[in-house]
N, C-alpha and C positions, 0 to 999 in steps of 0.2 A: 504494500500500500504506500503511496506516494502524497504523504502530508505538505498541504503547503505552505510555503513561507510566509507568504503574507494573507494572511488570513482576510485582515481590514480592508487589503484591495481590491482581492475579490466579492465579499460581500458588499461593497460599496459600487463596485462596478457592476453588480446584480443587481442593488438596487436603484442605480441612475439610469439601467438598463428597462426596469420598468416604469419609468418613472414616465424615461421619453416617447414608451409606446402606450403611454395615457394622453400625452402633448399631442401625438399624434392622433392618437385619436378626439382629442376636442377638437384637432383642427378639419378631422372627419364631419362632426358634429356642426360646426360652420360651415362648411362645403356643403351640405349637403342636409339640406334643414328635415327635409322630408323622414330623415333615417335619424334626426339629433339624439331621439330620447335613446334609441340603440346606439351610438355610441358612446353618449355620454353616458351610458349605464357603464359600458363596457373599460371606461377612462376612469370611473370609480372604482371597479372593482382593482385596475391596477395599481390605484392608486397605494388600495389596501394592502393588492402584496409587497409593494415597495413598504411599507409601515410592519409589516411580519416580518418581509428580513431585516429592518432596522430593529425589531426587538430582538432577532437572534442574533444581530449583530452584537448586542447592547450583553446576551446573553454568554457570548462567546465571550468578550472579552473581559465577561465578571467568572468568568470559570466555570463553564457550569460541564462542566465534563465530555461536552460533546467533540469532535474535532473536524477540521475541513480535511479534507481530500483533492489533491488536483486532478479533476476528470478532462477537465482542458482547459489551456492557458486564458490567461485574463484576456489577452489580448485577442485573439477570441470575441468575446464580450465587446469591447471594446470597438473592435469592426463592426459588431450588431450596431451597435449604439452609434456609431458614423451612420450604416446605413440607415436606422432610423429617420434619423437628424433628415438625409437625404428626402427621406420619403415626405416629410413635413414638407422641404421645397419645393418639391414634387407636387404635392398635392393643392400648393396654391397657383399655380400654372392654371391659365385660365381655359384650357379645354382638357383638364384633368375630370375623367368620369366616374362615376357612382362603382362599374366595375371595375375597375383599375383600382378603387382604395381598398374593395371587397378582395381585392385577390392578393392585395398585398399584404390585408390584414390576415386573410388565410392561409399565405406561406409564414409568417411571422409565428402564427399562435402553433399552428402542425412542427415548426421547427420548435420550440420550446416543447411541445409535446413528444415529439420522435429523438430528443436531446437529452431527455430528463434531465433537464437545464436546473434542478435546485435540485438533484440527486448529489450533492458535493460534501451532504452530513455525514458521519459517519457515528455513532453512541447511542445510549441508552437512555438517553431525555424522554420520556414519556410527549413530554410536553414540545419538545423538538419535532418529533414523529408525527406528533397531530398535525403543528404547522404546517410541516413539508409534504403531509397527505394532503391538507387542502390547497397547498398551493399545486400541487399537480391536479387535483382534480378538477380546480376553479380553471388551472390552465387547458384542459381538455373540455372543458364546458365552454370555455370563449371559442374554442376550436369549432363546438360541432354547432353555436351558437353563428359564426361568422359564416359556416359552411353552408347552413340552412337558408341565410340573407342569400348567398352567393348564386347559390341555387335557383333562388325565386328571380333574379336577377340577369343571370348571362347568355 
């Protein structure tokens, strides 16, 4: 097992990783007024997980026995998070369409889902375990949530 060094940068980079696929999606939510209350639902809910790994952030580094693992480098993350940013620019381009933000938000959420992108715990936290099951689970519900728009859509 390959513990990582920097614990705080990767959980920092997961959570600014979801932070900016909420940005993005309010600016979904403006684009595209018709579908607001769907995204804006959807830019809450990420909101939230960004605010779960700041408490496991907050948890890691009061000790609480759990440990990170590096399943893949920050940097990594880090490209997500460029390409994010990108998508935002993207999406204010004025013949940017309603399918084009659906399909990018359904490669986004399927990659965090096919990545188990907060699989990086490793320990016995009862209360870590919960977390990281609802953040996979909520992350497969934006999935099959984004999928179903996409659907009625292309």
């Amino acid at each position: 097992m390959n513990l990582i060094k920097e614990p705080n940068q990767l959980l920092e980079a997961l959570k600014v990783h979801e932070k900016e696929i909420a940005r993005l999606y309010e600016v979904y939510a403006e684009t595209f007024p018709l579908y607001r209350t769907f995204w804006i639902e959807l830019s809450k809910e990420e909101i939230e997980h960004a605010n779960w790994i700041e408490e496991l952030q907050t948890k890691n580094g009061n000790g609480s026995g759990d440990f990170l693992v590096e399943r893949f480098p920050v940097a990594a993350i880090e490209y997500s998070i460029n390409h994010v940013k990108d998508l935002v620019y993207k999406a204010e381009e004025a013949d940017f369409q309603l399918i084009e933000a659906l399909s990018e938000a359904l490669h986004l959420e399927e990659a965090l889902s096919e990545s188990k992108y907060f699989e990086v715990w490793e320990g016995d936290s009862a209360e870590t375990k919960r977390t990281l099951t609802s953040l996979a689970r909520s992350s497969r519900e934006h999935y099959q949530k984004v999928k179903e728009v996409w659907q009625e859509n292309r």
